[in-house]
C-alpha positions as CSV (number, residue, x, y, z in Angstrom):
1,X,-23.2,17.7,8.3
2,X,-23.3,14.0,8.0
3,X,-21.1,13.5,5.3
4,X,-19.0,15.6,7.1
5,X,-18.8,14.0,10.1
6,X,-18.5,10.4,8.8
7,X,-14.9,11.9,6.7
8,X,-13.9,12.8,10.3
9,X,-14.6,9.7,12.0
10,X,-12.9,8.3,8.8
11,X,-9.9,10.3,9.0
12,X,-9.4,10.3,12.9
13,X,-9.6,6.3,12.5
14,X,-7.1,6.6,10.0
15,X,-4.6,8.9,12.2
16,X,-5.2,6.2,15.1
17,X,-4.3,3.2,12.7
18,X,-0.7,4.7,11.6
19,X,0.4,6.1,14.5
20,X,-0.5,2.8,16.4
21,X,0.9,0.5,13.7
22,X,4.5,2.5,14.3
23,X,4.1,2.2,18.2
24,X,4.0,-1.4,17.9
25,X,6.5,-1.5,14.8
26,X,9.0,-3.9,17.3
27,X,6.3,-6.4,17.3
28,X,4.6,-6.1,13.4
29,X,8.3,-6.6,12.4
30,X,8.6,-9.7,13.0
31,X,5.3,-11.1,12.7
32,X,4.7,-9.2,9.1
33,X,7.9,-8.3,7.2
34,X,8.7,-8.6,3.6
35,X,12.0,-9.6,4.2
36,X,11.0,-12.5,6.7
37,X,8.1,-13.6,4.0
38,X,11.3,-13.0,1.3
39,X,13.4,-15.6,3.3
40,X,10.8,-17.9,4.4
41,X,9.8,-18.3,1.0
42,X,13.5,-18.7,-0.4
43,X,14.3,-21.7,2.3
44,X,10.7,-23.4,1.1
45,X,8.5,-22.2,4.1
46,X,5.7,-20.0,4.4
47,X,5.4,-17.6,7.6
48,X,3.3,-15.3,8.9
49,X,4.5,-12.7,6.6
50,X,3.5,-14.8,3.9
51,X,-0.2,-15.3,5.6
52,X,-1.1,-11.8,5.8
53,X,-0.1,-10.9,2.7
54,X,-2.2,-13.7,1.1
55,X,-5.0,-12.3,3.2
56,X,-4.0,-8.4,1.9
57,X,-4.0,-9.6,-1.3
58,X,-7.4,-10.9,-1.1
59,X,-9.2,-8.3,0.3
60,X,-7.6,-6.1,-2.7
61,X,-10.5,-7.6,-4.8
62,X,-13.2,-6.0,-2.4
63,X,-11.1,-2.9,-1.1
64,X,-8.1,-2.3,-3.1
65,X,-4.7,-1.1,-1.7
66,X,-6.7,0.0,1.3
67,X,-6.9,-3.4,2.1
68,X,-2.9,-2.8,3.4
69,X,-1.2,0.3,2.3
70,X,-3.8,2.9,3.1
71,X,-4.7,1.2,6.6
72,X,-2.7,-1.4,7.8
73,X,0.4,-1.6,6.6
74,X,3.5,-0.5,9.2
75,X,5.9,-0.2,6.9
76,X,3.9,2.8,4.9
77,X,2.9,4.1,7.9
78,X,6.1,5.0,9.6
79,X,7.0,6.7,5.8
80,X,4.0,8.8,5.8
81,X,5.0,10.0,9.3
82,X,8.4,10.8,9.1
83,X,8.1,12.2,5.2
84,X,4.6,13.4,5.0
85,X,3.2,14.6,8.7
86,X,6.8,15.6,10.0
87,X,8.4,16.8,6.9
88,X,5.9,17.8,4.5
89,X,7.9,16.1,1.6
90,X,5.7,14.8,-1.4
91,X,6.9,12.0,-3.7
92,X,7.5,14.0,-7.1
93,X,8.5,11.7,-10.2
94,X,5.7,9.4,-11.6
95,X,8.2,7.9,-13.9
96,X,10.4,6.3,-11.3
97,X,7.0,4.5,-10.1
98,X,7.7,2.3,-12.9
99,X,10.9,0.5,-11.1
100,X,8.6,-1.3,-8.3
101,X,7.6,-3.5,-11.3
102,X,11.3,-4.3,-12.1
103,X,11.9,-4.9,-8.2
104,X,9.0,-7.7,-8.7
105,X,10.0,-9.4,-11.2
106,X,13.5,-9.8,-9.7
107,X,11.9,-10.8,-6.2
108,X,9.0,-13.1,-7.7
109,X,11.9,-14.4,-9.9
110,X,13.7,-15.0,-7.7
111,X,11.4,-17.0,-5.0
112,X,9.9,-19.2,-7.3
113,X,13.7,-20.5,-8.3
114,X,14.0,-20.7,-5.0
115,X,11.2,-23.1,-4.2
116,X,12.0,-25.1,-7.3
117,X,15.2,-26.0,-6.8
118,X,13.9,-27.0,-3.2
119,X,11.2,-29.3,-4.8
120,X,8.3,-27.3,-3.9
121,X,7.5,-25.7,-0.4
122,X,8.4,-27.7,3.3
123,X,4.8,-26.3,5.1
124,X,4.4,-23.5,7.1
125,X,6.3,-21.9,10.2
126,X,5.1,-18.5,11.4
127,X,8.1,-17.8,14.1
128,X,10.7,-20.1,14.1
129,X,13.5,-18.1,12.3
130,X,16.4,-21.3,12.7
131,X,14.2,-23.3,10.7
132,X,12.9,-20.1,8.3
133,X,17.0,-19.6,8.0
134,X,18.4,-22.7,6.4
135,X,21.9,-22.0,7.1
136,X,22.7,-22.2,11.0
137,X,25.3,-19.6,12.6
138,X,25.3,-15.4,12.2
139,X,22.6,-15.6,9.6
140,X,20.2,-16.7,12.5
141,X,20.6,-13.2,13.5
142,X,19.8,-11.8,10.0
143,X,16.2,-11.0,10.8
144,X,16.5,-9.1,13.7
145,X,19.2,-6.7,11.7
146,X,18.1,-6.8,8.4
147,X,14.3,-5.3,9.5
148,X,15.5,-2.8,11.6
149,X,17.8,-1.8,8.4
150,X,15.2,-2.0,6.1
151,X,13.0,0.5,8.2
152,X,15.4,3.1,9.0
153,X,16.0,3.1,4.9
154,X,12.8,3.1,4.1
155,X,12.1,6.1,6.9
156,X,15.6,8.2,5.1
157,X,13.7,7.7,1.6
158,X,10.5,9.2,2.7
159,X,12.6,11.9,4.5
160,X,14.5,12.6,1.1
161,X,12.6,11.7,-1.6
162,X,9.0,12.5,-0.4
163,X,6.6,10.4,1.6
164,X,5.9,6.7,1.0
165,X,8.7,6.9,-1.7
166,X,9.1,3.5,-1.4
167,X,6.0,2.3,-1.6
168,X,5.1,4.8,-5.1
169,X,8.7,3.6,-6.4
170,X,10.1,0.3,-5.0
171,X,7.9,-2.1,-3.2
172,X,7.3,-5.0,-4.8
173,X,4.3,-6.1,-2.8
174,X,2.4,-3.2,-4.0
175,X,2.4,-4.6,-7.9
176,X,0.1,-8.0,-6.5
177,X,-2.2,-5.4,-4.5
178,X,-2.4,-3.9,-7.7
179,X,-3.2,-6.5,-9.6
180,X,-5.8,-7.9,-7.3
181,X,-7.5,-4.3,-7.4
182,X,-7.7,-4.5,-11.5
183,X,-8.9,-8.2,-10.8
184,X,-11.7,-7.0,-8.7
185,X,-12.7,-4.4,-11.3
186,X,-12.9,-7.3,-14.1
187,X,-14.9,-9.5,-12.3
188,X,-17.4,-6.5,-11.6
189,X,-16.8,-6.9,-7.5
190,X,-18.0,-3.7,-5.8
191,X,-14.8,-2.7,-5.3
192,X,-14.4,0.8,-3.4
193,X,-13.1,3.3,-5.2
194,X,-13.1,7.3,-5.6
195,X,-15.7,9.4,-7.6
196,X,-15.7,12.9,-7.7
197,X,-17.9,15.8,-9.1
198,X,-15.8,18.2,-11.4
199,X,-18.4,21.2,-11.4
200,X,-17.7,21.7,-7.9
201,X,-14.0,21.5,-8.1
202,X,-12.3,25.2,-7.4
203,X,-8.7,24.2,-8.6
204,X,-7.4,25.0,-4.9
205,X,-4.8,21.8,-5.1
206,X,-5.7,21.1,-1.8
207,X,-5.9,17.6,-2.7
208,X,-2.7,17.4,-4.2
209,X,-1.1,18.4,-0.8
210,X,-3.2,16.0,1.3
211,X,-2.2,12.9,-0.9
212,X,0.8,10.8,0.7
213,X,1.6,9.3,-2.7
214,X,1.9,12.9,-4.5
215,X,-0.3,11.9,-6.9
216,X,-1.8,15.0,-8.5
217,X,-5.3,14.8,-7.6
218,X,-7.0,17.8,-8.7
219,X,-5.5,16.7,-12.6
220,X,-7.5,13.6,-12.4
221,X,-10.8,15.3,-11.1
222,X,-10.4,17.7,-13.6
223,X,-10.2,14.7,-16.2
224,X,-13.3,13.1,-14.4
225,X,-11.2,9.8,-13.4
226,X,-9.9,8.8,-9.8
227,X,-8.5,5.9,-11.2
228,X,-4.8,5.3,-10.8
229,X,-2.8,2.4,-9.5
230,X,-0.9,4.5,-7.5
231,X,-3.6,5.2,-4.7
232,X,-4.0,3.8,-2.2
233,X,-7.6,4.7,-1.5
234,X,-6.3,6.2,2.0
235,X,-9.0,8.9,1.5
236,X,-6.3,12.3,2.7
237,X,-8.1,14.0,-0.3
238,X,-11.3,13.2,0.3
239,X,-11.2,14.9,3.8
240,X,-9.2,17.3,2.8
241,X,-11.5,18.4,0.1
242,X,-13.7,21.5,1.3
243,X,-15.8,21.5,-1.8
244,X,-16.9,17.7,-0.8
245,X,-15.5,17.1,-4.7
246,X,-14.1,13.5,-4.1
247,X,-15.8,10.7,-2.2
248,X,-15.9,7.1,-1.5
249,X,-18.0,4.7,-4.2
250,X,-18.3,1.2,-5.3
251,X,-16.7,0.7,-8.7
252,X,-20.3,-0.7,-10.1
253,X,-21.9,2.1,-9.3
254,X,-18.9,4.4,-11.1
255,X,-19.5,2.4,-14.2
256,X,-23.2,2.2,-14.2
257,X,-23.2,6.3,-13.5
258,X,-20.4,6.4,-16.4
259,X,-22.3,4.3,-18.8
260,X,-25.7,6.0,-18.6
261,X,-24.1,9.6,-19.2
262,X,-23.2,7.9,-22.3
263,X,-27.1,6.4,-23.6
């Protein structure tokens, strides 16, 4: 009854945090967007974008892609909404998961020439889009159209292609998130992380349904390994399980449970 309780106070905390990060999607949009941090970055500054990414990308080590795309991230949010609560639609095609890393290398690429033909960064400005945008005129505008753009396309993917299709196919950000994650596992961090228990799994592909990344679950229970760069340790399965198969654990404890089945 405990257990139980805590994966609803979980999950109900959960449910809270998306529905009020796309209530107040107006305001996150300008203080955190990846097209803001994109353009700061390109004219040599670093915003408030920028910021809370950094700090994202450091709590990845501790908490992996919970630390933004399972909890706090609006942009993931309003796609698990409209594609996943609303419209049922599940991402299908694990292969196209491999362009996001494509869309980095163009986006990382294309920053860092950026800041080097600038001569290195100018400092930091969180709100002040006329000096974030070098170029004065229209483009001061840009922001304000391009984010509202960017989410309505981003809300038509997940409506289309399944929810949080752009974060399992296209966003770039996720590809630092998850190499911060595999960073935390090498340095041995107790990172959270799923375990599961195959003996008590039914094969109901519950789990399956429940994740907003369509990642197929009850596959990787099956094999014995959560592990997957893909998740983003949201926990939908592990309420949704009724078996109490899959549950929250620090990666140490995975490894140390994992090594002495093997002694």
């Amino acid at each position: 009854m405990r257990i139980m309780k805590f994966k609803r106070n979980i999950h109900q905390k959960r449910t809270i945090s998306m529905i009020t990060l796309v209530v107040l999607l107006p305001v996150i949009g300008i203080i955190y967007s990846p097209i803001l941090m994109g353009m700061g970055l390109k004219n040599g500054f670093i915003t408030s974008s920028a910021i809370i990414f950094s700090i994202w990308l450091v709590l990845s080590l501790f908490i992996g892609r919970a630390a933004s795309c399972g909890y706090t991230c609006p942009y993931g949010a309003i796609q698990e909404i409209t594609g996943g609560w609303i419209l049922n639609r599940r991402v299908r095609n694990p292969r196209l998961a491999q362009l996001k890393y494509l869309v980095f290398i163009i986006f990382m690429t294309s920053v860092a020439f950026s800041i080097f033909k600038l001569g290195g960064l100018k400092g930091v400005n969180f709100f002040a889009l006329n000096s974030v945008i070098s170029t004065p005129g229209p483009s001061l505008i840009l922001p304000f159209i391009a984010i509202p753009i960017f989410i309505v396309i981003i809300s038509l993917m997940s409506m289309i292609f399944g929810s949080r299709a752009f974060c399992r196919y296209l966003c770039p950000q996720s590809v630092l998130l998850i190499v911060g994650t595999e960073i935390g596992k090498l340095l041995q961090i107790n990172c959270l992380s799923l375990d599961s228990h195959p003996e008590k799994c039914t094969n109901c592909d519950i789990c399956n349904q429940a994740c907003p990344m369509g990642l197929e679950i009850s596959q990787m229970v099956r094999n014995d390994s959560l592990e997957n760069v893909d998740c983003i340790m949201c926990g939908e399965c592990v309420h949704a399980c009724p078996k109490e198969v899959i549950k929250y654990s620090p990666v140490k404890k995975i490894i140390k449970k994992k090594n002495s089945g093997l002694q």
